[in-house]
N, C-alpha and C positions, 0 to 999 in steps of 0.2 A: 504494500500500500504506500502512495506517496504523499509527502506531507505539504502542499503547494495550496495555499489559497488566493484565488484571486477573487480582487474585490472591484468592483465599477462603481464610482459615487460621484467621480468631479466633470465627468461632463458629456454628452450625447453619445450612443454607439450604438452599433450595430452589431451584432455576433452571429456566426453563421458557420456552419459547417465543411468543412473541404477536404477529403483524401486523410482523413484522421486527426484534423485538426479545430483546434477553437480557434478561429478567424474574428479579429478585434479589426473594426472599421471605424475610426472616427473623422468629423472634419474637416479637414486639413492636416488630418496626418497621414502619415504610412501605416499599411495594414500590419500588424500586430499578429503570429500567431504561437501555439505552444497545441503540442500534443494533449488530449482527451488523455491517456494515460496515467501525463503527470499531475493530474490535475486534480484535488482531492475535495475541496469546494468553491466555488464560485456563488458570490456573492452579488447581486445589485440593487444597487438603493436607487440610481439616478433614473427619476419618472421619465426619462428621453430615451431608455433604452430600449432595443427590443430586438428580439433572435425565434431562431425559426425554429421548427417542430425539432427538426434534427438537431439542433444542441442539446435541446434536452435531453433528448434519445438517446442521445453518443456519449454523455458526459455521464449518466445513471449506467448506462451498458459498458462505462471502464471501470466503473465503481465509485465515482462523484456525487456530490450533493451539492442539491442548488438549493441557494436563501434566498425568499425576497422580502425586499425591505420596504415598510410604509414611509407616508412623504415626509416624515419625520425621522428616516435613515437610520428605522430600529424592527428587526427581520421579526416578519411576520407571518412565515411559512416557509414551507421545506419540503423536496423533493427525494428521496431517497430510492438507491436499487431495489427490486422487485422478486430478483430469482441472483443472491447472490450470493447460493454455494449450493455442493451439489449435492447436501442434504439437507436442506432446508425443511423439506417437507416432513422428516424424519425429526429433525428436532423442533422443530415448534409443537409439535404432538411432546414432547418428552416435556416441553416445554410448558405449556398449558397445564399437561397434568401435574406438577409439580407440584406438593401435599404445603400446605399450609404452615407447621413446623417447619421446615424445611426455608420455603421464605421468608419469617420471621428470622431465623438465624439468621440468612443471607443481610438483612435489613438490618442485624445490629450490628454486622462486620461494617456494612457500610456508614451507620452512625457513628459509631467508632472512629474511623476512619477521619469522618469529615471533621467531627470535633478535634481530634487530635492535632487535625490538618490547619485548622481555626487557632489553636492556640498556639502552635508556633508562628501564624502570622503576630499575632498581637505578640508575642517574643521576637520577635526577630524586629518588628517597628517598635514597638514601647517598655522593650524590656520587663514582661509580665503577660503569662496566658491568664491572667484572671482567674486559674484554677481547673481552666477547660480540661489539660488533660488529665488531671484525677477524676474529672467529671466523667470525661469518656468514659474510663474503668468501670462504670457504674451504671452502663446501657446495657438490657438485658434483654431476651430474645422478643422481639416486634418493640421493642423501645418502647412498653404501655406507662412509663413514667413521664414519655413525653422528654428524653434528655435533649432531644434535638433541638425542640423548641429553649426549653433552659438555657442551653449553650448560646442560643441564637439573641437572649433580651442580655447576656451579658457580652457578647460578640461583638456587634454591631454598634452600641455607643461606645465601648471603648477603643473600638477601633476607626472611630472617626471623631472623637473628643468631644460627641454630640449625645448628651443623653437625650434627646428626642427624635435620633433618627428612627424612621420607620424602611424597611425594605419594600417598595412599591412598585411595581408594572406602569405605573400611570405619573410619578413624579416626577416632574421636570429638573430635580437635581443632581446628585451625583447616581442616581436608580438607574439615569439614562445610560451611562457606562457602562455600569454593573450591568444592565438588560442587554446590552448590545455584545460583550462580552460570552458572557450566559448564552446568549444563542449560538456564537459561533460555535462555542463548546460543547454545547447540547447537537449542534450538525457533527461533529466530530465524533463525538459518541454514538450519537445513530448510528452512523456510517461505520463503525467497527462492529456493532450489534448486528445490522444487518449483515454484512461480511462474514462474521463467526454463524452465520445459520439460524438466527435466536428473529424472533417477532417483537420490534420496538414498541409495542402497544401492552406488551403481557409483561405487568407489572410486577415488581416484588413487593413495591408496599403502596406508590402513585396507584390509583385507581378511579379515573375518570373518564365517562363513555364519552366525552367528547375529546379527549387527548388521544390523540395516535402515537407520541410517543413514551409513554408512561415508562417503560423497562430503562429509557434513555433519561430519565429525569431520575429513576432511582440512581442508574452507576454512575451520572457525571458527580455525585453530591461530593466527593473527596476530593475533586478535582477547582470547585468554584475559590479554593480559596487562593488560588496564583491569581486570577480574575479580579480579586477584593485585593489585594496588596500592588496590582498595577493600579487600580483605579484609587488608593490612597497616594502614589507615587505622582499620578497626576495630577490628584489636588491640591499637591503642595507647590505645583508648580501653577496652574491658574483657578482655583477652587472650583466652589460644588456646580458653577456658571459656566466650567469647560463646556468648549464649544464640542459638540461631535463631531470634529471635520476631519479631514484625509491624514493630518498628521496625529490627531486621537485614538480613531480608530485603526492606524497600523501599530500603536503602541499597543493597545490593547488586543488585538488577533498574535503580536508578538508574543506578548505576557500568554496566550492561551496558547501557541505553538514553544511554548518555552519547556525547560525539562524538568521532569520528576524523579524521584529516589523510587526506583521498583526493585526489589529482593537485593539493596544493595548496589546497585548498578543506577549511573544514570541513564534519563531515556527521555524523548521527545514525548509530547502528549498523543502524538498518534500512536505511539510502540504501547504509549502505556494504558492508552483504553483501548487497543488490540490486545493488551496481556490480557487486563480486566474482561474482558466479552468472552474471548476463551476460557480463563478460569469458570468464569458462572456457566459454560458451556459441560467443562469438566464434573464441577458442582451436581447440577442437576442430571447428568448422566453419570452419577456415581462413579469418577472416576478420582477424586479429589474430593477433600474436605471445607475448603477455603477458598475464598475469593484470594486472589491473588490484585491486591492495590497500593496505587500509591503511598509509601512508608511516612512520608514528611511533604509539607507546602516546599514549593519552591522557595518560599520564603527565607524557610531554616537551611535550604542547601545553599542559600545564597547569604548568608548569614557568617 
């Protein structure tokens, strides 16, 4: 799988297909092209663009995901492969059935996980996880204490010095980031889920008949907190009023193509939600006991 996102935001084009390739047209320039291959998502926000049936075709048939983003340059849908391994059929059945114990554990590997992952952000920025990772220790299987949430009301104002921050879809301040972030993540994740055979809707703990990618919102959660320490990194530099423009958002698709600590080893965020999609593959086929996920935030490897 290759780890290449291209993004379209700053100005009119055209995209089209040619002999295996994505063909970039814009106004007055030169046509632009890169292999369908290399291309792992594609992204467009600028309402001037538009491409033809076969990009999409070509780009989902190499194993791509395509974003599109509302007039507000924050993605609003998602395109993902359809028949992308050649047991797919075989495991989404192993899939679906998956017993309920079973999920529940998977779920507290992953809260685990994510808090862990939270508190050496706020260590590595503020010299203090506020307790998060003793807190972890203390997530048991489906997390019916709620540690997630817990984690998340001591997380969030200390890691942005604001006891009234709220995390919201709909704020126009620093959420914008965090949302815009969050989604490319959440493509990146699909795109491994699907890949390993598994159905991005058949959730371990997400369960909403309107969400298609539920299973992709449970395993990126270990992963959101590289996304939350780029977007305090940028608000020191223009606060919560940063604009989301083309020098923003390549900081922030950085911060989510940036690397994570997996069994000791560093690794790109695609090697490391390709580990993670496998292991839950292993998992539910009894072949393995554990998810296999990110050890530490980037934060603390960079720390």
């Amino acid at each position: 799988m290759t780890d290449r996102i291209l993004e379209i935001s700053d100005e009119p084009a055209r995209l089209s297909a040619r002999g295996g390739l994505l063909v970039v047209a814009r106004p007055g320039r030169d046509e632009v092209s890169l292999p369908f291959a290399d291309l792992a998502v594609l992204v467009v926000s600028h309402p001037q663009v538009s491409y033809t049936q076969a990009v999409l075709a070509e780009l989902v048939a190499s194993g791509g995901a395509f974003v599109a983003c509302d007039k507000r340059h924050l993605p609003v849908g998602m395109l993902l492969p359809l028949d992308a391994h050649y047991v797919q059929v075989e495991r989404f059945a192993v899939q679906a059935q998956a017993p309920l114990p079973l999920r529940k554990r998977l779920w507290r590997e992953i809260v685990r996980a994510k808090v862990r992952a939270q508190g050496s952000v706020l260590a590595a920025l503020h010299g203090d996880d506020r307790g998060l990772c003793a807190l972890a220790g203390k997530v048991r299987s489906g997390d019916p204490s709620n540690i997630e949430a817990q984690a998340s009301r001591r997380y969030w104002p200390a890691l942005f010095a604001d006891p009234a921050f709220r995390r919201s879809t709909e704020a126009e301040d620093q959420n914008r980031l965090l949302n815009y972030g969050y989604a490319v993540l959440r493509a990146i994740v699909a795109r491994a889920i699907a890949a390993a055979g598994l159905h991005p809707s058949l959730g371990l703990h997400h369960h909403n008949r309107y969400n298609s990618f539920c299973l992709a919102d449970d395993l990126m959660e270990p992963f959101r907190p590289a996304v939350d320490k780029a977007v305090w990194e940028l608000m020191q530099k223009g606060g919560p009023d940063l604009a989301l423009d083309r020098e923003t958002k390549t900081a922030l698709i950085q911060a989510v193509t940036g690397r994570l600590t997996v069994q000791g080893q560093s690794r790109t965020t695609f090697d490391a939600a390709s580990i993670a999609a496998s292991s839950l593959v292993a998992v539910i086929e009894k072949r393995a006991k554990r998810l296999v996920l990110p050890e530490t935030s980037r934060a603390q490897a960079d720390a």
